[in-house]
C-alpha positions as CSV (number, residue, x, y, z in Angstrom):
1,X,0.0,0.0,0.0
2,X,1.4,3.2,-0.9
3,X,1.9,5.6,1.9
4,X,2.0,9.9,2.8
5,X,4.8,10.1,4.2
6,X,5.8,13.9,5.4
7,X,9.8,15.1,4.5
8,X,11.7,17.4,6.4
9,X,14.8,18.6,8.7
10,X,14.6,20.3,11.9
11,X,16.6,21.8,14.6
12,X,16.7,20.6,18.5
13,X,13.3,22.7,18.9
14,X,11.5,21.6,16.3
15,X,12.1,24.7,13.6
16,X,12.2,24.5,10.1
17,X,12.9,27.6,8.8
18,X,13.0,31.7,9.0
19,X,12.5,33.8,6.1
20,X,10.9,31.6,3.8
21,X,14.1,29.2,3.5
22,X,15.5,26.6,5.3
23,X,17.7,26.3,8.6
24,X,20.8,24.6,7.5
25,X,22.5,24.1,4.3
26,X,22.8,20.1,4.5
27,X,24.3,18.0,1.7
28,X,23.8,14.8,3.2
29,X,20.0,15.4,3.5
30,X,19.4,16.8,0.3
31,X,20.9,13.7,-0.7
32,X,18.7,11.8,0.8
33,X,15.5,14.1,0.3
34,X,16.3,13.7,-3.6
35,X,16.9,10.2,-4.0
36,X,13.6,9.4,-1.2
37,X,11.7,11.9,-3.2
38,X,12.7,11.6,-7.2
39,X,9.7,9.2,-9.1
40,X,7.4,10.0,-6.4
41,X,4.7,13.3,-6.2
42,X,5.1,16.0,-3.6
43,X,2.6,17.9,-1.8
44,X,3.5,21.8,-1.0
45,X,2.2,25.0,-0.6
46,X,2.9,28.1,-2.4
47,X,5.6,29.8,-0.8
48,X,7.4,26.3,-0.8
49,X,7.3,26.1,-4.7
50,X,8.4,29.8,-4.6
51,X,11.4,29.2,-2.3
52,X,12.9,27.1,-4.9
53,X,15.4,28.3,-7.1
54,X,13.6,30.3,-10.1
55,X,10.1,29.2,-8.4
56,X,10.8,25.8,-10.8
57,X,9.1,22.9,-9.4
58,X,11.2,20.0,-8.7
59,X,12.7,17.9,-11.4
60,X,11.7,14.1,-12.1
61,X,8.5,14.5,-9.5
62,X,5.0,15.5,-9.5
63,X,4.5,18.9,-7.8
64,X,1.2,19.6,-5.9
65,X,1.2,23.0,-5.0
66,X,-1.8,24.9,-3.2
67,X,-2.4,28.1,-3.4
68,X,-5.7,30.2,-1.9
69,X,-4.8,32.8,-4.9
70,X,-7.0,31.5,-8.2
71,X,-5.6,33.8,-10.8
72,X,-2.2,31.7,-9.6
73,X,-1.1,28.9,-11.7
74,X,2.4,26.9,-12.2
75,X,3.9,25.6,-15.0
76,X,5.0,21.9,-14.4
77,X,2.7,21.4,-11.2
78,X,-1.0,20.1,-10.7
79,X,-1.9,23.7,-9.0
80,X,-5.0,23.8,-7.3
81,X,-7.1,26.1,-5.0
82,X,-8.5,24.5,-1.6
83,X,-8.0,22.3,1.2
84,X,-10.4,19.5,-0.5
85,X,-8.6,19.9,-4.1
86,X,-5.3,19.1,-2.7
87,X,-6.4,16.3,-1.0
88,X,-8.3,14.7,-3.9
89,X,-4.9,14.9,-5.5
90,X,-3.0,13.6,-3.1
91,X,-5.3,10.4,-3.0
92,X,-4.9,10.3,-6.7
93,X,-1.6,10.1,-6.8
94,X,-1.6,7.8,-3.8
95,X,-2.6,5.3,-6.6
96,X,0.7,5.3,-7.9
97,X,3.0,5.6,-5.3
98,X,4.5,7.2,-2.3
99,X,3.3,10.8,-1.8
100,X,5.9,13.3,0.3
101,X,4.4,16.3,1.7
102,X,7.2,18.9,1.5
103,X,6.3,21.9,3.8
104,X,5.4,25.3,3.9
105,X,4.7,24.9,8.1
106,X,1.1,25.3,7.3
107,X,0.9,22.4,4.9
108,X,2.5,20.1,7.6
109,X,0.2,20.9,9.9
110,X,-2.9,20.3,8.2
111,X,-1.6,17.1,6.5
112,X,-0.3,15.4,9.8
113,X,-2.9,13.4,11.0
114,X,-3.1,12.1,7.2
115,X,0.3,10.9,7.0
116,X,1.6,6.9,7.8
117,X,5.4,8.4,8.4
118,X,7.2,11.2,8.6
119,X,11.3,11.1,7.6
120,X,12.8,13.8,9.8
121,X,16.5,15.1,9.9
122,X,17.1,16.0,13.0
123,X,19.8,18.7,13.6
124,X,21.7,18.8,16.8
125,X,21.6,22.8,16.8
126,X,19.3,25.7,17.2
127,X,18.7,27.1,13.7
128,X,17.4,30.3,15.1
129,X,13.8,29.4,13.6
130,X,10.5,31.3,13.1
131,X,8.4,28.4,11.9
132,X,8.2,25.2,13.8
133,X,6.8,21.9,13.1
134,X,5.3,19.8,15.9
135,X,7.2,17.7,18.1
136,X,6.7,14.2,17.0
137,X,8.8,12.5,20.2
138,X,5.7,14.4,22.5
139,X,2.8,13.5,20.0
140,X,1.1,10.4,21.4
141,X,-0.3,10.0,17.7
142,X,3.4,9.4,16.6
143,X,6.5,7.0,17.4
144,X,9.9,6.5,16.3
145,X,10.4,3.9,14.4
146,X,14.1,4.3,13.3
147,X,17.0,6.6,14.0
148,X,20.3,6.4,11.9
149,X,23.8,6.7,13.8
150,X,24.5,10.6,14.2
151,X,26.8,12.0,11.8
152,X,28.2,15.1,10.6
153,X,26.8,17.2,7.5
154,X,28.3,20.3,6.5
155,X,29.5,21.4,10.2
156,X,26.1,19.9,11.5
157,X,25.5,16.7,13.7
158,X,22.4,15.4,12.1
159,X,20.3,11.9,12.5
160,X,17.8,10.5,9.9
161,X,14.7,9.4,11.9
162,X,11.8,7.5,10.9
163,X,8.4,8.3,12.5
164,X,5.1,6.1,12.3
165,X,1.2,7.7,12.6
166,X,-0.7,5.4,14.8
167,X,-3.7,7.3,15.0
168,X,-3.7,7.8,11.4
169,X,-6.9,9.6,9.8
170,X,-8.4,8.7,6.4
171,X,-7.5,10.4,3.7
């Protein structure tokens, strides 16, 4: 069965990101958020898609992007307009495999209680975040599944953790 699975990295409080970009510069995990990611769809909001170099959407996936703005459409992505279009796309792409949800903060939080798993690297610093994510280790929905030894990425002591929803809603 094919899963929604949310993607991300976060510092020791839970923050993933400040001014519309990310905490850390991380080699390692974009590594490993490419190869996890590439053949598969993503689910994002706006300002995600637009915090990507030239506002492209990611290469070799599907981009979901949603956006409250209807005069706003984006080349190369399935754009849609509301809370129930994104998630009729999600569960049609759910036929064909995995499904990462890819941030803003927003989009995280509404699509938690949807998701089987969540693939976290953890960071072993404070990034000096204004957008957090909630803290899976204090959610009694959520348990750790796997966590990789700690290693070092650019400067950075980071851990690949694997989360499982036990309370999971439908879709």
């Amino acid at each position: 069965m094919n899963k929604l699975i949310e993607i991300f990295n976060c510092d020791r409080h839970w923050g993933i990101g400040k001014r519309n970009g990310l905490l850390f510069r991380l080699p390692k995990d974009m590594a490993f958020f490419r190869k996890t990611t590439e053949g598969h769809a993503v689910a994002m909001g706006e300002n995600t898609l637009l915090s990507f170099p030239h506002s492209a959407p990611l290469k070799n996936r599907i981009n979901l992007v949603l956006t409250q703005d209807p005069s706003h459409e984006y080349p190369g992505t399935i754009t849609v307009h509301s809370f129930d279009e994104f998630l009729f796309q999600i569960r049609k792409q759910l036929q064909n495999g995995d499904v990462f949800v890819i941030g803003g903060a927003s989009i995280y939080r509404q699509m938690l209680p949807y998701c089987d798993e969540a693939l976290v690297t953890r960071v072993e610093d404070d990034g000096g975040a204004e957008v957090f994510v909630e803290n899976l280790d204090e959610s009694p929905d959520w348990s750790l599944l796997l966590a990789s030894e700690k290693e070092e990425d650019n400067g950075h002591i980071i851990q690949f953790c694997r989360y499982e929803n036990r309370n999971k809603k439908a879709l």
